[in-house]
C-alpha positions in Angstrom: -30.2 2.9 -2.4 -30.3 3.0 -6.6 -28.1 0.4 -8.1 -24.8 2.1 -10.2 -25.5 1.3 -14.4 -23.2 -1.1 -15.0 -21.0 -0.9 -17.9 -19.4 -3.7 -20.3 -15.3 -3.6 -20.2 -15.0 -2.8 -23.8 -17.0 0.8 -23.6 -15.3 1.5 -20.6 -12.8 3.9 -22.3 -16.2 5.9 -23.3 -18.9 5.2 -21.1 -17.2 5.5 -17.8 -16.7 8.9 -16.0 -13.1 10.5 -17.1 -12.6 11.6 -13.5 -14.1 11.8 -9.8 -15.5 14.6 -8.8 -14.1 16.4 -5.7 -17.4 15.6 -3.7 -16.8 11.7 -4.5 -12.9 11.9 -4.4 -12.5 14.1 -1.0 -14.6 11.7 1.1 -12.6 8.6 -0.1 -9.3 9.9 0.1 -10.2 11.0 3.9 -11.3 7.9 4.3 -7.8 6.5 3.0 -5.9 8.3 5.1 -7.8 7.2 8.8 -7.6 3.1 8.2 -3.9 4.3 7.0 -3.6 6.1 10.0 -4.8 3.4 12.1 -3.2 0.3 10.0 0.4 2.5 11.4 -0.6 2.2 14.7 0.7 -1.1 15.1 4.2 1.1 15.1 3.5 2.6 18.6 2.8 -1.1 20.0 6.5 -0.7 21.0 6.0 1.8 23.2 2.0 0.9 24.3 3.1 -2.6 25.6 6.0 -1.8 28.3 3.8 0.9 29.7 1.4 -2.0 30.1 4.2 -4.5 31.6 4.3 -6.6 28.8 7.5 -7.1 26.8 8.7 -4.8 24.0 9.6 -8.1 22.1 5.8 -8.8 22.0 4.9 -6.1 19.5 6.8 -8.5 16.9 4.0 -11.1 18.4 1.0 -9.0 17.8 2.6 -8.1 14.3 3.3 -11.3 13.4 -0.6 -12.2 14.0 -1.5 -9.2 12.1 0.9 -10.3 9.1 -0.8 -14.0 9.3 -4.5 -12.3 9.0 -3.6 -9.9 6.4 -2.8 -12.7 3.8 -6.1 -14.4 5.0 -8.0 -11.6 4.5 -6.2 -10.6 0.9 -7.1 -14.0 -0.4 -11.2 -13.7 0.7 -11.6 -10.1 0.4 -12.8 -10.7 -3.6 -15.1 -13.6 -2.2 -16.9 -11.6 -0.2 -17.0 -8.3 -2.1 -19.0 -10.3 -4.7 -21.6 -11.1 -1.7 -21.5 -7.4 -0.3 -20.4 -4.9 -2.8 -17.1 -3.3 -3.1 -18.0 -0.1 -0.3 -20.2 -1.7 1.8 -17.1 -4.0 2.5 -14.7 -1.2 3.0 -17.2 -0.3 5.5 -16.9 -3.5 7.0 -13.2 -3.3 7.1 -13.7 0.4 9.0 -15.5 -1.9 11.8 -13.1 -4.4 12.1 -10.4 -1.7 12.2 -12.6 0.1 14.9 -12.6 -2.9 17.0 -8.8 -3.4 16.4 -8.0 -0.1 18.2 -10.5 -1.2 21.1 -8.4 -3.9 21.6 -4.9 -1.7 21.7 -7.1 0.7 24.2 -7.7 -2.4 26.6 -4.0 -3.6 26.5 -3.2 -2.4 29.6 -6.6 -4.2 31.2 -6.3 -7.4 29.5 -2.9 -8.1 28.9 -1.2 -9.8 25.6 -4.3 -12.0 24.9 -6.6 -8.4 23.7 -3.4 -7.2 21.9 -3.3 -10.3 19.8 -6.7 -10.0 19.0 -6.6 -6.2 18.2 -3.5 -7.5 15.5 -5.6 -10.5 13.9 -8.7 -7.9 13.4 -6.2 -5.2 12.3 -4.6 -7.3 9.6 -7.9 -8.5 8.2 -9.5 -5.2 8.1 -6.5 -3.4 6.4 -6.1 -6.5 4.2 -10.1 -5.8 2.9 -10.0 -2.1 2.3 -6.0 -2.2 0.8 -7.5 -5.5 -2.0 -10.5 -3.4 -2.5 -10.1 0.8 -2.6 -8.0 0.4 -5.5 -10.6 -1.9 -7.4 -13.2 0.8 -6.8 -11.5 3.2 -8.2 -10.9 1.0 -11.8 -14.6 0.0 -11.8 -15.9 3.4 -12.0 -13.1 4.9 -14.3 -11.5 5.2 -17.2 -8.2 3.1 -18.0 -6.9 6.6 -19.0 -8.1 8.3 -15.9 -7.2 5.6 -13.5 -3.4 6.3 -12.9 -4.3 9.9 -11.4 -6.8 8.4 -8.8 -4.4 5.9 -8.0 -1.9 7.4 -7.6 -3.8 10.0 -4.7 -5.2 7.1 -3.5 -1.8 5.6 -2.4 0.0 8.9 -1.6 -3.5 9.1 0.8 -2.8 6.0 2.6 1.3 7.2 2.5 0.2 10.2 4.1 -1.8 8.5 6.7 0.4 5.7 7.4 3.8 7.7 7.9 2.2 10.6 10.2 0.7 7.8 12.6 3.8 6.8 14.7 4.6 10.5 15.1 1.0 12.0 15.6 0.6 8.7 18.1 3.8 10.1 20.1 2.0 13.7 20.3 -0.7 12.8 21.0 0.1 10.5 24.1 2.3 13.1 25.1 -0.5 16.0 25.5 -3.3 13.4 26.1 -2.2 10.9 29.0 -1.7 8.2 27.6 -1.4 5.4 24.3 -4.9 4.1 25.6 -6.2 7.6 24.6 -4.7 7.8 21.1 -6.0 4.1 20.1 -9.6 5.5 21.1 -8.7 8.5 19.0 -7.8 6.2 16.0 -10.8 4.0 16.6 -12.7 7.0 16.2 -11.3 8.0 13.3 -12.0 4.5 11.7 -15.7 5.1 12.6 -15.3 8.8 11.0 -14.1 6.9 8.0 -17.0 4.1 7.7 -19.4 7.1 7.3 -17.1 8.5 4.4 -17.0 5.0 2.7 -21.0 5.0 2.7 -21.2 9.2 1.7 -18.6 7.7 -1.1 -21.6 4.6 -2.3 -24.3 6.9 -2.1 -22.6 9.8 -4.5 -21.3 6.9 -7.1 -25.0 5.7 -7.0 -25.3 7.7 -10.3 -22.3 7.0 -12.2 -21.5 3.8 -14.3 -19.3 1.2 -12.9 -17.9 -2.0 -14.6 -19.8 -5.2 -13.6 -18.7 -6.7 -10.6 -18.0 -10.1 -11.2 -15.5 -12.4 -10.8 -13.7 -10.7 -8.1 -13.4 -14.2 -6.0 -10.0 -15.5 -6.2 -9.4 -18.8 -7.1 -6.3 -20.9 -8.6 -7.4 -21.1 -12.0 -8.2 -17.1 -11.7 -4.5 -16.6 -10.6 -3.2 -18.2 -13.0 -4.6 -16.9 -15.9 -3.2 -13.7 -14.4 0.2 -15.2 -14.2 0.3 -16.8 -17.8 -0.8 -13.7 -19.6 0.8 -10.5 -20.1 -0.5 -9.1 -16.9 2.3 -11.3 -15.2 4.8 -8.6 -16.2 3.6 -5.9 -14.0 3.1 -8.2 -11.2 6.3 -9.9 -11.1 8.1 -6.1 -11.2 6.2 -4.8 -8.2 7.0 -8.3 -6.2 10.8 -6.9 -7.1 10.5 -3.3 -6.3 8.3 -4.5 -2.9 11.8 -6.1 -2.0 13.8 -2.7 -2.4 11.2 -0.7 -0.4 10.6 -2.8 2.8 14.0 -4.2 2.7 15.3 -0.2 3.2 12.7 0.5 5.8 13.3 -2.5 7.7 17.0 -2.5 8.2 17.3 1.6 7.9 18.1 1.8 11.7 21.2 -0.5 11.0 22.0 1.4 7.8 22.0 4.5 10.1 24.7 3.6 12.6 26.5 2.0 9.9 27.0 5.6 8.7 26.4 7.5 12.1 23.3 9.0 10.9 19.8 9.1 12.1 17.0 6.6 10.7 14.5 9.0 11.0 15.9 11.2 8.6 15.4 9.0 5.7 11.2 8.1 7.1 10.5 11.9 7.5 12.1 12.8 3.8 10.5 9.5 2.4 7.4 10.1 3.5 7.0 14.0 3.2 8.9 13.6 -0.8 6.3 10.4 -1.2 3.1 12.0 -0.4 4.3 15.3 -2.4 4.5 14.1 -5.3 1.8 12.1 -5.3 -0.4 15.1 -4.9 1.3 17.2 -7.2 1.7 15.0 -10.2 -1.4 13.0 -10.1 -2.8 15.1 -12.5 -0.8 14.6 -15.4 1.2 11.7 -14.3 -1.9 9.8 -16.3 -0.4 11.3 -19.6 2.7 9.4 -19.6 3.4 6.1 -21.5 3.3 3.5 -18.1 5.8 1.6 -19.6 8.4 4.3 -20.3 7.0 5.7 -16.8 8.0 2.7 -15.1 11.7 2.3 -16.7 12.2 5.8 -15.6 10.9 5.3 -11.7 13.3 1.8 -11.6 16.0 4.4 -12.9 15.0 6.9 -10.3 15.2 3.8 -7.6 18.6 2.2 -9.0 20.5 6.0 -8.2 19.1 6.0 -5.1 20.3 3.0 -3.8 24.1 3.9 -5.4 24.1 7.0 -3.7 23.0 5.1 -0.1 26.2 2.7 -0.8 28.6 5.1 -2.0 27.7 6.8 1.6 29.8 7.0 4.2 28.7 9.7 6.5 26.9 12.6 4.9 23.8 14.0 6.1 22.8 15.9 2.6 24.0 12.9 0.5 21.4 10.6 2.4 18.7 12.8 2.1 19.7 13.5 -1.8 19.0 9.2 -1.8 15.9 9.2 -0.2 14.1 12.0 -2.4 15.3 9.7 -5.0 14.1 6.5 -3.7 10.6 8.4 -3.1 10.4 9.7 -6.1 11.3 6.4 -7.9 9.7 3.6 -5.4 6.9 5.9 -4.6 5.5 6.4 -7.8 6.1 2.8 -8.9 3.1 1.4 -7.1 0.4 3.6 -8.6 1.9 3.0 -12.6 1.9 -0.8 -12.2 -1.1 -1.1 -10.3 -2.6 0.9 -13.0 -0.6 -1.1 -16.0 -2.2 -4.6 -14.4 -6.0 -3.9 -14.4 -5.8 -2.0 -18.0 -3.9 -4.8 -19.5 -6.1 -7.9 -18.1 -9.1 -5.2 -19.3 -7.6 -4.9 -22.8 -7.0 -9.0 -23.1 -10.6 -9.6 -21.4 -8.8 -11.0 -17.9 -11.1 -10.0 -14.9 -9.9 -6.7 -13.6 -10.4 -7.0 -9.7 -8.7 -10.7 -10.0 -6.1 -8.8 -11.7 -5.7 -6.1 -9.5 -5.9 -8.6 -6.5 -2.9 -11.1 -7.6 -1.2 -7.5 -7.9 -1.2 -6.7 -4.6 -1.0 -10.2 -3.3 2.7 -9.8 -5.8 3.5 -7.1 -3.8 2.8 -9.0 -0.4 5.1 -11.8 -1.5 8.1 -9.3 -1.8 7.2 -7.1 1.5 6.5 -9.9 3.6 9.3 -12.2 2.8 12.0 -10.2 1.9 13.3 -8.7 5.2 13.9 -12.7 6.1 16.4 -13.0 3.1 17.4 -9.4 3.7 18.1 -10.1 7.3 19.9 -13.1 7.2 22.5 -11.6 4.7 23.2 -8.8 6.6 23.5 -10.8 9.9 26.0 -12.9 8.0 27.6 -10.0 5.9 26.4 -6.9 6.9 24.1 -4.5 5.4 26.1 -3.5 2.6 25.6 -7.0 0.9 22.0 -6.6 1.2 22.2 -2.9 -0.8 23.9 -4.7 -3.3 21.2 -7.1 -3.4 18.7 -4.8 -3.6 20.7 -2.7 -6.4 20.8 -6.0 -8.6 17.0 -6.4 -7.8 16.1 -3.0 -9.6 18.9 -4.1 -12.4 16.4 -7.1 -13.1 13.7 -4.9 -13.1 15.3 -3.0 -15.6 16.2 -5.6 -17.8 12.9 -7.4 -17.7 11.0 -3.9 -18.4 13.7 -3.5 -21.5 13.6 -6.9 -23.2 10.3 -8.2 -22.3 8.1 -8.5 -25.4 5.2 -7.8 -23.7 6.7 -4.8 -22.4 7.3 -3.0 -25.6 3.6 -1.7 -26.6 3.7 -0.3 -23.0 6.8 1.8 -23.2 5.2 3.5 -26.4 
């Protein structure tokens, strides 16, 4: 297969392509949405182990394994993409994914020991293709095109992720069975291997940035983390707090209120994937840093209406469009903030773009701990008003930051 020109980081604002074209983008976004699809799956291993005898406390085991392999993976995913190339370790990733739901199929013939193992390859595989898509996408565009295709490329992965518990459910209910949906998900990981190679072969023609130094190592991060680029990683470690913190504890936010839970996924993730779709095209016009004070905005009334609350159905849903619209959009403009400031300051863009997402790990992952043991000692309203001051301090580090300033013009 022809080798991609590779292009400097200072002529990328002229020499890379200004957009993907459908044949490149469709493929990849498909792609997206199948290891999305299949990364949710590990949502109907509540229902998949009882019907194989096993606990449904073990699903927090298998997760918990999948959790401990998705950090391993996030911090060697850059090592080996500079052995492999970016797509043919995507492609990887669809493998390992592929196997994953293999091992969900076989729960109920091999017991907790193939369920573990399903979770371990799971959380390496979607820790490999969620380090990397996005780092594709900047080494083959423009900074001033980047925003759009990341911002499809999340709501992709939304749209995948938050239809897999409820396609699952249909699915085993016309189909016999949760070992039949995991072998329809592992064939949709294959389906989505081929797309990530259709995707390599197509971008064989157009210029990408030199792929080098994607490894992560200490002295990498930390150049990250001492330079401007720290700003947009330290917000989205803060706004990762407000989203998972919501999600995980919505079920007790619900009977607090004596609504239903599932009213605020369904709204979240039908506004989420939306708007990404609609606004990606001109989202990219925007000022990010003026774009990102208005999202935290967006994310602060959101969680004032859920707290002011008591009981109404139509005041809850009025929240969560909000939190959608602000949250949702929040990861696309940062991510995209990061890799053009370490490109404009001559910072490696995929180590960049990496301690990024690894921010955003730090907030989701440990959070729901602090969340939970606030709300089992005060109840879940304390931890809303934890999470309201949380977007506060996002706001006032996005308004008084001086590196923050050049952005919001």
């Amino acid at each position: 297969m022809a080798t991609a020109p590779t292009v400097e980081a200072e002529n990328a604002q002229t020499e890379l392509a200004e957009r993907w074209p459908l044949r490149i983008l469709v493929p990849y976004l498909l792609a997206a949405i199948a290891l999305a699809m299949a990364y949710g799956s590990s949502f109907l291993l509540a229902d998949a182990l009882p019907a194989a005898g096993l606990a449904p406390s073990s699903a927090g085991t298998v997760v918990g394994a999948g959790v401990i392999a998705t950090l391993v993976g996030a911090a060697f995913a850059g090592r080996w993409a500079e052995r492999m190339g970016i797509l043919p370790l995507i492609a990887g990733s669809c493998v390992l994914m592929t196997a994953a739901m293999v091992c969900f199929a076989l729960i109920p013939q091999a017991g907790m020991p193939i369920a573990v193992i399903g979770g371990l390859l799971l959380g390496i595989g979607w820790a490999i293709f969620y380090m990397m898509a996005p780092i594709q996408v900047v080494q083959s565009l423009r900074p001033s095109a980047r925003l759009e295709a990341l911002t499809l490329l999340s709501g992709s992965q939304m749209l995948g992720m938050g239809f897999s518990a409820p396609l699952g459910h249909w699915l085993s209910r016309h189909s016999g069975g949760m070992t039949v949906v995991f072998a329809i998900y592992a064939a949709a990981c294959v389906l989505a291997g081929g797309l990530v190679l259709l995707t390599r072969q197509r971008l064989a023609r157009y210029p990408q940035l030199a792929l080098k130094a994607v490894a992560l190592s200490l002295p990498a991060i930390v150049t990250v983390l001492k330079a401007r680029t720290v700003l947009p990683v330290l917000l989205m470690g803060i706004a990762a707090c407000t989203f998972t913190g919501l999600s995980t504890f919505q079920s007790l936010y619900g009977q607090s209120r004596g609504l239903s839970p599932d009213l605020f996924f369904i709204t979240f993730t039908v506004t989420t994937v939306v708007l990404r779709f609609t606004i990606a095209p001109w989202i990219g016009r925007l000022p990010l840093g003026r774009l990102a004070m208005g999202l935290f905005m967006l994310t602060l009334c959101s969680i004032a209406l859920l707290i002011i609350n008591r009981s109404s159905a139509a005041l809850y849903i009025a929240a969560t469009v909000l939190f959608a619209a602000g949250y949702g959009l929040t990861y696309a403009t940062l991510n995209a903030m990061v890799v053009n400031l370490a490109e404009a300051i001559h910072i490696s863009v995929p180590v960049a773009s990496q301690v990024f997402t690894l921010g955003y790990f730090t907030g989701a992952f440990g959070f729901p701990y602090v969340a939970g043991t606030l709300i089992a000692h005060s109840g879940i309203n304390l931890a809303l008003f934890i999470m309201l001051a949380l977007v506060v301090l996002n706001l006032g580090i996005a308004a008084t930051a001086p590196g923050f300033r050049q952005l919001r013009r």
